[in-house]
C-alpha positions in Angstrom: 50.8 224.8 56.8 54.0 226.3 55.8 57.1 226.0 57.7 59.1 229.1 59.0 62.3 229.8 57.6 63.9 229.2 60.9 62.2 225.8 61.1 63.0 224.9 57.8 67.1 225.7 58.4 66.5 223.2 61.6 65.1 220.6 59.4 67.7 221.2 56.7 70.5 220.5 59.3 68.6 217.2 60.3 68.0 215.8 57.2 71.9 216.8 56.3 73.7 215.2 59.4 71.1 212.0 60.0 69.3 211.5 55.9 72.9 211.6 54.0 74.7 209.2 55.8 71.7 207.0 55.9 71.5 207.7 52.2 74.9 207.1 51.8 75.1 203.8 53.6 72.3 202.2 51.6 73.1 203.4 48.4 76.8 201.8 48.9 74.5 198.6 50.3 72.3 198.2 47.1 75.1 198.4 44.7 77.4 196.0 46.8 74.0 193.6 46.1 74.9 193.7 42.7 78.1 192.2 40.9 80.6 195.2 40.5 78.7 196.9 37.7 80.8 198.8 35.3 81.9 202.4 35.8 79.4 204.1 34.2 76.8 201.8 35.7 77.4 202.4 39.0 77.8 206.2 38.4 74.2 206.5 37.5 72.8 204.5 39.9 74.4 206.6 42.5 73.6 209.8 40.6 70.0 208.5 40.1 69.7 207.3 43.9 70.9 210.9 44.6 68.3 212.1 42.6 65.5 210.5 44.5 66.6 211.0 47.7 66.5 215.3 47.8 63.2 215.3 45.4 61.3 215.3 48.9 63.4 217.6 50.6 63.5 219.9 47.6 61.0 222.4 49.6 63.0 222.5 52.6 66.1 223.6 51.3 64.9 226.4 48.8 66.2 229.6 50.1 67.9 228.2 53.0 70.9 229.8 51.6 69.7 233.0 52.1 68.8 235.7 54.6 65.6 235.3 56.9 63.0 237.0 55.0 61.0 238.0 58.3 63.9 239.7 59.9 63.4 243.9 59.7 66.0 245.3 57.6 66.9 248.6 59.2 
Protein backbone atom coordinates (compact mmCIF):
# COMPACT_ATOMS: atom_id res chain seq x y z
CA UNK A 1 0.00 0.00 0.00
CA UNK A 2 1.30 3.33 -1.09
CA UNK A 3 1.51 6.27 1.14
CA UNK A 4 -0.31 9.61 0.22
CA UNK A 5 1.73 12.45 -0.52
CA UNK A 6 0.39 14.22 2.46
CA UNK A 7 1.46 11.23 4.61
CA UNK A 8 4.64 10.93 3.23
CA UNK A 9 5.56 14.93 3.92
CA UNK A 10 4.41 13.93 7.72
CA UNK A 11 6.84 11.10 7.71
CA UNK A 12 9.54 13.17 5.98
CA UNK A 13 9.32 15.77 8.88
CA UNK A 14 9.59 12.79 11.49
CA UNK A 15 12.32 11.11 10.15
CA UNK A 16 14.06 14.75 9.71
CA UNK A 17 13.57 16.16 13.26
CA UNK A 18 13.81 12.57 15.37
CA UNK A 19 16.16 10.03 12.61
CA UNK A 20 19.02 12.86 11.98
CA UNK A 21 19.86 13.71 15.25
CA UNK A 22 19.74 10.13 16.23
CA UNK A 23 21.88 9.53 13.14
CA UNK A 24 23.98 12.15 14.02
CA UNK A 25 24.58 11.15 17.63
CA UNK A 26 25.72 7.61 16.76
CA UNK A 27 27.61 8.29 13.92
CA UNK A 28 29.75 10.85 16.19
CA UNK A 29 29.61 7.66 18.88
CA UNK A 30 31.14 4.97 16.51
CA UNK A 31 33.93 7.07 15.28
CA UNK A 32 34.75 8.43 18.92
CA UNK A 33 35.13 4.22 19.38
CA UNK A 34 37.86 4.39 17.15
CA UNK A 35 41.36 6.15 17.70
CA UNK A 36 41.07 9.55 15.85
CA UNK A 37 41.25 8.25 12.33
CA UNK A 38 42.80 10.41 9.87
CA UNK A 39 40.93 13.09 7.84
CA UNK A 40 40.01 11.35 5.09
CA UNK A 41 39.11 8.36 7.08
CA UNK A 42 36.74 9.78 9.09
CA UNK A 43 35.22 11.74 6.10
CA UNK A 44 34.11 8.54 4.57
CA UNK A 45 32.86 6.93 7.29
CA UNK A 46 30.62 9.71 7.97
CA UNK A 47 29.82 10.04 4.25
CA UNK A 48 29.26 6.26 4.07
CA UNK A 49 27.19 6.21 7.45
CA UNK A 50 25.18 9.04 5.60
CA UNK A 51 24.78 6.91 2.82
CA UNK A 52 23.11 4.06 4.68
CA UNK A 53 21.06 5.84 6.73
CA UNK A 54 18.47 7.75 3.81
CA UNK A 55 18.80 4.43 1.50
CA UNK A 56 15.40 3.41 3.44
CA UNK A 57 13.90 6.58 3.46
CA UNK A 58 14.78 7.10 -0.15
CA UNK A 59 10.87 6.48 -1.05
CA UNK A 60 9.64 8.78 1.31
CA UNK A 61 11.27 11.78 0.32
CA UNK A 62 10.93 11.49 -3.59
CA UNK A 63 8.86 14.33 -4.67
CA UNK A 64 8.29 15.73 -1.33
CA UNK A 65 9.78 18.77 -2.81
CA UNK A 66 7.07 19.34 -4.91
CA UNK A 67 3.41 20.24 -5.30
CA UNK A 68 0.59 17.66 -4.21
CA UNK A 69 -0.13 15.80 -7.16
CA UNK A 70 -3.91 15.15 -6.00
CA UNK A 71 -4.70 18.72 -5.59
CA UNK A 72 -7.10 20.17 -8.66
CA UNK A 73 -5.28 22.63 -10.58
CA UNK A 74 -7.83 25.28 -11.56
Amino acid sequence: MALSYTARRRWALVILLVGLPVYIVTAITLVGLLERPHFLVELLIYAGLGILWAVPFRFIFRGIGQADPAKDRD
